[in-house]
C-alpha positions as CSV (number, residue, x, y, z in Angstrom):
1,X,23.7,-4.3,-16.0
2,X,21.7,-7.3,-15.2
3,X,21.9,-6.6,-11.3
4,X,21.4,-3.3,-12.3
5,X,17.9,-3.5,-14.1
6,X,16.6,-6.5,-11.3
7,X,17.6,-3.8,-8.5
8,X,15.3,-1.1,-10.4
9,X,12.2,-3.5,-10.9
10,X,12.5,-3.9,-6.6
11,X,12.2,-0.6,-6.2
12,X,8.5,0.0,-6.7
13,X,8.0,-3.1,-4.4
14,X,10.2,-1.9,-2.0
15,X,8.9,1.6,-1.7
16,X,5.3,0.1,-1.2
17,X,6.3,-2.2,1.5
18,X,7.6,0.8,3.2
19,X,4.5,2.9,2.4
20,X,2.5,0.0,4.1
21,X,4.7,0.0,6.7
22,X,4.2,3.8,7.9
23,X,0.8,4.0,7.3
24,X,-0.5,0.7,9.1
25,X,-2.7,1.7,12.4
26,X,-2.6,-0.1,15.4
27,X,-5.5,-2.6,15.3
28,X,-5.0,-3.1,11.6
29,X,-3.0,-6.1,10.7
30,X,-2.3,-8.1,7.1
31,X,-2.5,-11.3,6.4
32,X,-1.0,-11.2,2.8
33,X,0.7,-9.1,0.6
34,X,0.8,-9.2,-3.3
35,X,2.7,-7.0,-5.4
36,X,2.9,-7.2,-9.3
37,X,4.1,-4.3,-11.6
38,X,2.0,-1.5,-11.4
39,X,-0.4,-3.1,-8.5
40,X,-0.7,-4.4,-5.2
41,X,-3.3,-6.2,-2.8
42,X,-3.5,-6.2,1.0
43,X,-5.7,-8.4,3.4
44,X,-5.9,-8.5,6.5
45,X,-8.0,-7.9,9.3
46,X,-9.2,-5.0,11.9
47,X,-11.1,-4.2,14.9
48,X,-13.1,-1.8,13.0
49,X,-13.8,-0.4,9.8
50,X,-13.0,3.3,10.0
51,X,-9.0,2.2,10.7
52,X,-9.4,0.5,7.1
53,X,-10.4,3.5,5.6
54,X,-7.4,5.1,8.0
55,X,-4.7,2.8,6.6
56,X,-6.3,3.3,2.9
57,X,-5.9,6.9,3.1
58,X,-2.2,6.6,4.8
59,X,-1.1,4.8,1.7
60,X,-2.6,7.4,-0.9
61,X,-0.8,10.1,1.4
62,X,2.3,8.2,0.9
63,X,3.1,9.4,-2.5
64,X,3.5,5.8,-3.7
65,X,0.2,4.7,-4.1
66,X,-1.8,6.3,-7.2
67,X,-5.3,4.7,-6.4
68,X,-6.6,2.6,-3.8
69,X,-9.8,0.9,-4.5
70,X,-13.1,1.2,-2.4
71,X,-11.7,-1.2,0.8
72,X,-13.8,-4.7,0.5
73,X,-14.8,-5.4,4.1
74,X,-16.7,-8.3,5.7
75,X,-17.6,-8.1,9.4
76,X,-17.1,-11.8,10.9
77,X,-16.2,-13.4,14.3
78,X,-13.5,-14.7,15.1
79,X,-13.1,-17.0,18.3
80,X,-15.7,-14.9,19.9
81,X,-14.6,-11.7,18.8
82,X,-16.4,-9.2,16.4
83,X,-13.5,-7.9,13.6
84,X,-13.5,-6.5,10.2
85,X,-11.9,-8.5,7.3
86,X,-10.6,-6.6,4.8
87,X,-9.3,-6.5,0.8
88,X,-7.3,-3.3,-0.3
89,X,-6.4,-3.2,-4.4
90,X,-3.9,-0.3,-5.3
91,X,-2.4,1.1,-8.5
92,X,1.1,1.6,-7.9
93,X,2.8,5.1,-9.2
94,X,5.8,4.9,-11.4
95,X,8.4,5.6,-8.9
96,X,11.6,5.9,-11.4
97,X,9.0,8.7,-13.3
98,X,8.1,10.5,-9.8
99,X,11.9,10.6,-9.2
100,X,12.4,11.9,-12.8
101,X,9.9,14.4,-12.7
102,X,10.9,15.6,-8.9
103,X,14.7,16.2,-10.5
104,X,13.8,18.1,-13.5
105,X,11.7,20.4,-11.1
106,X,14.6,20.4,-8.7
107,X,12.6,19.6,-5.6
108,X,10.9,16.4,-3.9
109,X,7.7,15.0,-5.7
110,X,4.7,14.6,-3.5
């Protein structure tokens, strides 16, 4: 039962990492990753800001992601080269509810 209930608090966490996974542009790159219950936040860095706002809406697309905060970006240089770094703050859906409600309806939840 133990297993059982440590396996279902992954979930969420794994679902996101996937999420990320799929939605991340080329030229958009993390640097860390943190994941509680309920929330996550992403920074890394990018060539420019409009694949930022790309890889935010990817992860609202995903069906995981309930909110994603306004992206906090800071143009710097980096060994001689103009990039964008970047902060990403999400609320996390309830995936066990999404899979509830997407069986009582008898389809896939988007």
């Amino acid at each position: 039962v133990s297993a059982l209930k440590l396996l279902e608090d992954e979930i969420p966490a794994l679902e996101f990492v996937n999420a990320v996974e799929k939605s991340l542009p080329l030229g958009v790159w993390l640097e860390s990753m943190t994941i509680l219950p309920g929330k996550a936040t992403l920074r890394g860095k990018s060539w420019v800001e409009s694949d930022v706002v790309e890889f935010a809406k990817g992860l609202l697309d995903s069906g995981v992601v309930a909110t994603v905060d306004f992206p906090v970006t800071t143009r710097i240089e980096k060994d001689k080269e103009s990039m964008v770094d970047f902060t990403l703050s999400c609320l996390l859906r309830d995936i066990a509810g999404v899979a509830d409600l997407a069986g009582r309806k008898g389809g896939v939840a988007q």
